[in-house]
N, C-alpha and C positions, 0 to 999 in steps of 0.2 A: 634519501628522497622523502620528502613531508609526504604526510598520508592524505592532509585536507590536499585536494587540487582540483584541477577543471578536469573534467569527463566528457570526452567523444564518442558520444553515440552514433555511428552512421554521418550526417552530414548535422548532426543538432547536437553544441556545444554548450555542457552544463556549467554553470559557475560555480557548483563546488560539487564532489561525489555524495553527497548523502540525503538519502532520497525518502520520503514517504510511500512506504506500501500501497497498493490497493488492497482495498477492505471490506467487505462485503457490509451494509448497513450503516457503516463509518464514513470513509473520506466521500463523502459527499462535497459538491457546492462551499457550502460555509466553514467545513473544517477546514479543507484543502485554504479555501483566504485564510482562517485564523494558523495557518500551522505556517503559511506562505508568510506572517511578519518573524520568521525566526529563522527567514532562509535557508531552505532545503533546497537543494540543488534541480530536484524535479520533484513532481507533485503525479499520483495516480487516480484514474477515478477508480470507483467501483469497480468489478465488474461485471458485464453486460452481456448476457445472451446474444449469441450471433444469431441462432434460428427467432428471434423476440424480430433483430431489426431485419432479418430476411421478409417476416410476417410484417415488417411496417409496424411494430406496437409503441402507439406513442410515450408509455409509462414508460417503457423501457429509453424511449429519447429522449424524457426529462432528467434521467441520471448522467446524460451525460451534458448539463448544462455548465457553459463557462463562461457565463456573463459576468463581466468588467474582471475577469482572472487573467493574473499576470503568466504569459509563458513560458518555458515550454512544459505542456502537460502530457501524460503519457495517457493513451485510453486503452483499457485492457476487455476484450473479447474475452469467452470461454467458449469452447462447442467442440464436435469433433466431426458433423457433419459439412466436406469440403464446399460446396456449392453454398450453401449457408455463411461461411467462413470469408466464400468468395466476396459476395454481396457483401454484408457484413463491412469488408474492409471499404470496399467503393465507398461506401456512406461512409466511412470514420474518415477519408481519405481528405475531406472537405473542413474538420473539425478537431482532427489532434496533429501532435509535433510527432509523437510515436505512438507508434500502435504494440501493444503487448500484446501475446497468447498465455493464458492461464495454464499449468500443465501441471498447480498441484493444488489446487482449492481438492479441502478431504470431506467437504458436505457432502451426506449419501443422497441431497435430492440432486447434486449435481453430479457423484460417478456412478448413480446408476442406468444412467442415460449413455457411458460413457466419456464422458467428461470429463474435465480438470485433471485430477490424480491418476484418473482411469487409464490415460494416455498413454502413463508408463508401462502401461502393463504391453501396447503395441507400439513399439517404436518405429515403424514402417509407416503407418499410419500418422503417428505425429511429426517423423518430417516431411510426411508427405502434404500435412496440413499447413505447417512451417512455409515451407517450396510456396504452395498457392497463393497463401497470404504476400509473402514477401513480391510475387510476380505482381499481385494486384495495389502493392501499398506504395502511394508517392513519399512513402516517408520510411524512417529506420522500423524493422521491426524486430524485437523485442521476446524470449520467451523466459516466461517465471517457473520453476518446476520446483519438485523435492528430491530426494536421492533415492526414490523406488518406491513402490508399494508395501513393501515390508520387509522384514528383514534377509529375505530369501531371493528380492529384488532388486537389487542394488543397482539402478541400471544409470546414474548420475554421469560418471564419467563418459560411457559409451554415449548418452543421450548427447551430451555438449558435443561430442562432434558431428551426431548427427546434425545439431541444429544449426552449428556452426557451418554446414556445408551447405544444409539448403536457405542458406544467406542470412541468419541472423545476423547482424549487428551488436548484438549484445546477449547476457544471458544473466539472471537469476537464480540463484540456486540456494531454498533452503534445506538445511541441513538433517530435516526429519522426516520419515518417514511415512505414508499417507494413513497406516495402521498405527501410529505414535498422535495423532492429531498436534495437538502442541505440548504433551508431556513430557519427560525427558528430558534428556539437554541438547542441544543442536549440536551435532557432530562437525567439527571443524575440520578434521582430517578430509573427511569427503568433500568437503569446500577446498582445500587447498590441493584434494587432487582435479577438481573440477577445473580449479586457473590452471593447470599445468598441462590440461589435457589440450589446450584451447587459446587460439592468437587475439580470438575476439576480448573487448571485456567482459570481464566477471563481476554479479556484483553479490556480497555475502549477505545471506538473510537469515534469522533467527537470533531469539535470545539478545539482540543489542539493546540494553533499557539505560545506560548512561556511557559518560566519555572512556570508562574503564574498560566496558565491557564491548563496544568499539576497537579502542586501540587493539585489543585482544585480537580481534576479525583481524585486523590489517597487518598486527603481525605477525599474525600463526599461519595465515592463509594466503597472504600477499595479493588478495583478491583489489580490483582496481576503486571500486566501491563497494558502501552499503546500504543495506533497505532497512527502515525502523517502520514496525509495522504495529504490535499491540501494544506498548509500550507508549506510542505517544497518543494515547485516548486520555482525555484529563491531563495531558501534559504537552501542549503542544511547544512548549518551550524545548523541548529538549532536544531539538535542532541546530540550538546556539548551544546550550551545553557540552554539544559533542565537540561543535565547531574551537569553541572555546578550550578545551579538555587538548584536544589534537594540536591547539596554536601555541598550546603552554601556561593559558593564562586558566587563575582561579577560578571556575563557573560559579557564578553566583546565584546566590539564594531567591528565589521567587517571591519577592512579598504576596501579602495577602490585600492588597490594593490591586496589584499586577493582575493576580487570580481574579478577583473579583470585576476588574474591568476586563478581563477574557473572554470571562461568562458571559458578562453581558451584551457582548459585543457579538457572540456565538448566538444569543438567544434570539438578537435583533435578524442576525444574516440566516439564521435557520428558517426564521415568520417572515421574513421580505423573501425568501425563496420558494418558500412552501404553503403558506398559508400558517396560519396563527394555530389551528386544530392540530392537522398531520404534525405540524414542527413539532409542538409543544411534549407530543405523545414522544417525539423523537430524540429529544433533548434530555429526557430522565437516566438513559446509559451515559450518554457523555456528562452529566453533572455530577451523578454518580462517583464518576471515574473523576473529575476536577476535586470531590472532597475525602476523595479514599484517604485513609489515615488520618483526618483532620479530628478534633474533640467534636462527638457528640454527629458523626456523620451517619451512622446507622437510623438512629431516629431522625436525622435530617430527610436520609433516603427514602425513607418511609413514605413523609409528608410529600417532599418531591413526588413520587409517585401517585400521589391525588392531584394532585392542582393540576387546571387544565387551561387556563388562562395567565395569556403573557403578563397583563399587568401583577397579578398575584403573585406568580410566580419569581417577578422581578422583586417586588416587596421583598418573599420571604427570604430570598439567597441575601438581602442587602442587609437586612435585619440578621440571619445567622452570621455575617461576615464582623456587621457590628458589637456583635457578641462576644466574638473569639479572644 
């Protein structure tokens, strides 16, 4: 059986399983379009405080904008307060294809409140959050977790049933631990006991940074998809790469034309979303990540990190390109 295929989420059918994480400060607006021309099967936002959109905070409803974005987009919630959660979904209920619950973001501003990773620590509690969302969402809903708080918690397997009972549709599951942040390596074992535990899909996350390390997820684990999460910052190509990798054929080389019409096209969709200041401030991590490993990107990064204006800024990446 191929490993590229369409993926059933609930009643919203993907066109192929590999999918773009949510990312906190990342898949914004203009990545999610620039990462959406190398077809990823679904695309995530940010995510978003439930208790923000209980409060009505409008910052918090700019994250989730999806003007002229092609569908289907997942929107992902964090919180653990239900009633918040409730609301929360009402309002997403008008604006995404699926709705995610976050149940392993490892920020300490976000599990000391309870939060994210914190959740595994109560699993009564997170199906019980699971259960309310799913009653209140017109849509599939969704949860993304890790395999336990640490290594004394291992509670991945037992979690996937719970969530799969109180009516997930689907599940996420990375492979590290909320005390491992991203160090380590992602445990596939625990991933492939997660599809095994569970009828719903699975989808494997951590550690995917090319078509290799992909194939790897889907045959160790036989999980139904994958999440590619810090890997495609500065590369949002590698969408087609995997795609490509999994179909048989060569992936091919990214020119340095390809790269530099990327950026610029990111720079454009970042200043027409945000204004010309916020973007510009915003764009220094992803340009960063577009010249990692190139000649002479250190002292590029540098300079990047001054300039605060789009026209300069456009110069000077066009001018280093020209150089190479």
């Amino acid at each position: 059986m191929p490993y590229l295929r369409k993926l059933k989420i609930g009643n919203v059918e993907l066109e192929n399983n590999i999918i773009l994480a949510p990312m906190a400060g990342i898949t914004d607006l203009p990545f999610r379009i620039i990462c959406k021309k190398y077809n990823p099967g679904l695309v995530c936002t940010e995510m978003v405080s439930a208790k923000a959109l209980y409060y009505n905070d409008e910052k918090t409803k700019l994250l989730l904008n999806t003007k002229n974005e092609k569908r289907p987009i997942s929107m992902q919630l964090f919180g653990s307060d239900i009633e918040s959660m409730k609301v929360a979904t009402k309002y997403l209920n008008d604006i995404a294809d699926i709705i995610d619950i976050n149940m392993g973001c490892p920020a300490p501003k976000v599990v000391k409140n309870g939060d994210g990773s914190k959740l595994l620590l109560d699993l009564k509690l997170a199906g019980d959050i699971v259960s309310a969302v799913v009653k209140e969402s017109k849509h599939p809903v969704t949860v993304k977790f890790r395999k336990g708080w640490d290594e004394k918690t291992i509670v991945a397997g037992e979690a996937a049933k719970i969530f799969e009972q109180a009516g997930a549709s689907a599940i996420t599951i990375h492979g590290r631990t909320r005390t491992q942040y991203y160090s380590g390596n992602t445990d596939l074992d625990i991933i492939k006991k997660v599809k095994e535990a569970v009828k719903i899909p699975v989808i494997g996350n951590g550690d995917i940074k090319d078509g290799e390390s992909a194939l790897k997820m889907f045959e160790y684990t036989g999980v139904d998809g994958i999440m590619v999460g810090r890997a495609s910052i500065g590369n949002p190509y590698i969408f087609k790469e995997i795609q490509d990798f999994l179909n048989g054929k060569n992936p091919q080389t990214v020119t340095n034309k390809e790269k530099l019409d990327k950026i610029l096209e990111h720079i454009k969709l970042a200043v027409e979303a945000k204004g010309e200041e916020i973007a510009i401030k915003e764009m220094r991590k992803h340009l960063s990540a577009y010249i990692k490993g190139m000649p002479k990107s250190a002292e590029a990064r540098e300079k990047i990190n001054k300039i605060e204006g789009k026209n300069e800024l456009e110069e000077y990446i066009k001018e280093y390109f020209r150089k190479l």
